[in-house]
N, C-alpha and C positions, 0 to 999 in steps of 0.2 A: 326704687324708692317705695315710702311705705305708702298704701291708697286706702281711703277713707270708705269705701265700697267693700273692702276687706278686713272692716275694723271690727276686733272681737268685743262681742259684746259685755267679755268678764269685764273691763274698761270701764273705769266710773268717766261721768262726763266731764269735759275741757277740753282743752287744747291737746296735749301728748293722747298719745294712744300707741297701740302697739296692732297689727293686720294680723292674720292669720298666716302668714309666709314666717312665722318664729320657727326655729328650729328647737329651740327650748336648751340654747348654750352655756344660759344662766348670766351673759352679759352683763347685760343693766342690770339684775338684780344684784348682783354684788357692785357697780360702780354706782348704782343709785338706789338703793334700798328702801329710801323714803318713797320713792316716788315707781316704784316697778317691783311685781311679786309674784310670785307662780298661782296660775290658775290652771290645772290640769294640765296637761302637758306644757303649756306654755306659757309665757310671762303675757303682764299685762299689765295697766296705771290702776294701783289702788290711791293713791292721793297725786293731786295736781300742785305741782312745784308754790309753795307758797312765800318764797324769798329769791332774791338773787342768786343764792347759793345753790338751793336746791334743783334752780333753774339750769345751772352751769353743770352742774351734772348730769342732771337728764340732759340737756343737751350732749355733753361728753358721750352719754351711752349711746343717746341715738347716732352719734357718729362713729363712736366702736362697734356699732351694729353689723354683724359680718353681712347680713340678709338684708340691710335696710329696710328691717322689719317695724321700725319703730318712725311713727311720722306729726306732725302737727296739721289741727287747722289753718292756724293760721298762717301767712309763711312767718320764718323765725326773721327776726330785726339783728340777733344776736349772734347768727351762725358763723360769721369773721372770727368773733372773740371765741368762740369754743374752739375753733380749727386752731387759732393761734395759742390756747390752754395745753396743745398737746407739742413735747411729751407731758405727762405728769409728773410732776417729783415725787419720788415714794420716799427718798433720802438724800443728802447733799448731794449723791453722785449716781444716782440709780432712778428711772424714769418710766413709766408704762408707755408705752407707746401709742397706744389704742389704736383705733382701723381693724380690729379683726379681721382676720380673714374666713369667706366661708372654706374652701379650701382643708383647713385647718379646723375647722369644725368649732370657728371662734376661739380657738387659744388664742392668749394673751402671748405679748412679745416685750422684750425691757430693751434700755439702752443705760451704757455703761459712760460716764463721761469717766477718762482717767488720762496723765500726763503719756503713759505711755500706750496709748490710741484706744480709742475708743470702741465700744465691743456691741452690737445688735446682737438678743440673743432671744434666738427664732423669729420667725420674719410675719410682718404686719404685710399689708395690702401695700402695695408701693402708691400711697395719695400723694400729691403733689403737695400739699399740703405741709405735710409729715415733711417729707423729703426736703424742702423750704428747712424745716427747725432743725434738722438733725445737721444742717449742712452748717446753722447759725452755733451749733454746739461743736462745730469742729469735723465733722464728717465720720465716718465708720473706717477701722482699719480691722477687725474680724467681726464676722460674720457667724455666730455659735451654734448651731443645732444641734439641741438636745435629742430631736430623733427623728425619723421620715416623714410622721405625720405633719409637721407642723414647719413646712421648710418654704407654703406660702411662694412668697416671688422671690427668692431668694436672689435670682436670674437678675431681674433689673437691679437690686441692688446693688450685686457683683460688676455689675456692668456702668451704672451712675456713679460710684465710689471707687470701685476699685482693691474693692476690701478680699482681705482672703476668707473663705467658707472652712468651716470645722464643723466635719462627721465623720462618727464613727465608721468604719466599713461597713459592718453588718448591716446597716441603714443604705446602705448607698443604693439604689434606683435608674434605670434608663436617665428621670430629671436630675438627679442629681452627682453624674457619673464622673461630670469634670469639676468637682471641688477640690479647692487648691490643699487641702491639710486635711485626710484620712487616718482617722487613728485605730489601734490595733487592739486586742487583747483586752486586759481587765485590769491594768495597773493603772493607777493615778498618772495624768500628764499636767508635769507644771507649766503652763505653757508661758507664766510670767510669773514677777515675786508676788504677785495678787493677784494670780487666775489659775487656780486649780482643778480642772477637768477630770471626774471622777467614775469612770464606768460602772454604771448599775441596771445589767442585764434582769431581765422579770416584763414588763412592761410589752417591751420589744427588745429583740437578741442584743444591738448595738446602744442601748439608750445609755445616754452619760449624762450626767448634772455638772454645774459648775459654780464652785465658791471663788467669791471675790473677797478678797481682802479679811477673810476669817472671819466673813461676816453675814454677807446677801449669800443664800444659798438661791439656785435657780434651777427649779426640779423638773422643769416639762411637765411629763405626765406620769413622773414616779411620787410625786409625795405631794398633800396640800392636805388644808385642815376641814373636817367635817364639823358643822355645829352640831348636827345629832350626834356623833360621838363623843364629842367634845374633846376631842384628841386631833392630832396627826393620823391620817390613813393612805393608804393607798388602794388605789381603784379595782377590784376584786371583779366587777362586772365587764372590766374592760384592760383584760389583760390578757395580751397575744400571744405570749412568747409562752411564760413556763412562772405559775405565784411560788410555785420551790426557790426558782433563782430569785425569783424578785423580793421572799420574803430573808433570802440568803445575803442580797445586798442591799437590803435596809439594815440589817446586822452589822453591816460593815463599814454606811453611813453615819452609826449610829456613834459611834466612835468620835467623828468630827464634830465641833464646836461652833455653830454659828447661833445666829441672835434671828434673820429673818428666813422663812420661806415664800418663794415668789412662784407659784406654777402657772403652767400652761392652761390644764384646765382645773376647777379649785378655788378654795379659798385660800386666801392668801394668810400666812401669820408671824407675827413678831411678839418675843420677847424677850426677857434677860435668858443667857445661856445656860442656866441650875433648870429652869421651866421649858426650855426646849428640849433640854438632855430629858427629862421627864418624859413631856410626851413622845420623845421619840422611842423609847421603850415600852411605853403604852401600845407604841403602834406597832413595836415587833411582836408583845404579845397580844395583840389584837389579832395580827397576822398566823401568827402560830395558829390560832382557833379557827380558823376558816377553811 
């Protein structure tokens, strides 16, 4: 938990505040922007929640705090109702998870509610909390990782649910050796008529993305939106594998048709499909340049 002894000073005065234990994941400031904002390496409260709403978010963030970097003077009245806010809706059928993990270096994790079972795609913190709604929406029947970094407690989840794990081999790890569905190579796997799992090596060797319904793309740590670009990019300063491959299957991404991007770490974005096919060639000639 966040301590008041460690509270940084960028911090205007109130209640929220954010400690020096930030890891700088960028969190809160994309789930609460009003109220959290970068101060040199790391985030901090430039305005204090001035309504309900903006109250339920910063609350929300400091709950998706991987570090629990983020704390109150006073204790919160309202901490029930935030845990019970999670997951999020992002769409009728698509949800944020929250609970970062630090692990995961605070990627973001979704949940997929669909008739033919439900999909966790990459893995939050196993809270109790969490695990209470996920069970009230029906429980998890796959378990999706997009790549090694971000595979979290995958372990407990597997083990409370029952759910099967999806990674690629190249991804595979001592933690993560007995996952029940390893996939191969670089060809697209449909693994239902609305889950399309699509290998885009760059990143790391094994990273694969996955479209639902021709619609939520969910890129891990291959694709998210930059405001200073004001495009689609992908992570030039944090890429393991090889930016040839990676800028080889964004090319080949670019091809498919969806409306949202949801990454791991990133901005998230939505729009009509003429405006995504747009910037997603923005981003391969972005990419060409670098």
């Amino acid at each position: 938990m966040a301590h008041l002894t460690q509270r940084r000073p960028e911090n205007v005065s109130g209640d929220f505040y954010v400690d020096s234990t930030c890891i700088d994941c960028d969190t809160c400031r994309w789930m609460a922007p009003e109220t959290f904002y970068t101060a040199g390496d790391q985030s901090a409260v430039h305005h204090q929640p001035s309504n309900e709403t903006e109250r339920l978010r910063a609350m929300q963030a400091l709950l998706a705090c991987p570090t629990a970097s983020i704390g109150t003077v006073e204790k919160p009245h309202d901490i029930q109702q935030a845990h019970h806010s999670f997951p999020i809706p992002i769409t009728e059928s698509v949800y944020h998870c929250g609970y970062h993990a630090e692990s995961s270096y605070g990627a973001a994790s979704y949940f997929i509610q669909r008739p033919g079972g439900n999909v966790l795609v990459d893995s939050p913190r196993f809270a109790p909390p969490l695990v209470k709604q996920l069970e009230k929406l029906g429980g998890i029947r796959y378990l999706y990782l997009t790549h090694r970094d971000d595979v979290a407690d995958h372990q407990k989840f597997h083990q409370h649910f029952g759910c099967d794990r999806i990674l690629h081999q190249d991804e595979i790890n001592r933690s993560t050796q007995d996952v029940e569905i390893q996939l191969s190579g670089i060809e697209p796997v449909q693994l239902d008529s609305d889950l399309l799992i699509i290998p885009v090596p760059g990143h790391t060797k094994g990273h694969t993305v996955l479209l639902y319904n021709n619609t939520v793309l969910f890129t891990g740590d291959h694709l998210a939106w930059s405001a200073e670009l004001n495009h689609l990019y992908a992570f030039r300063r944090a890429c393991w594998y090889s930016w040839t491959e990676l800028t080889q299957s964004m090319k080949r991404l670019a091809n498919y048709s969806f409306e949202w991007v949801l990454p791991g770490h990133g901005r998230r974005y939505h729009s009509d499909r003429q405006t995504m096919a747009e910037h997603m060639q923005k981003c391969v000639m972005w990419m060409e340049t670098q």
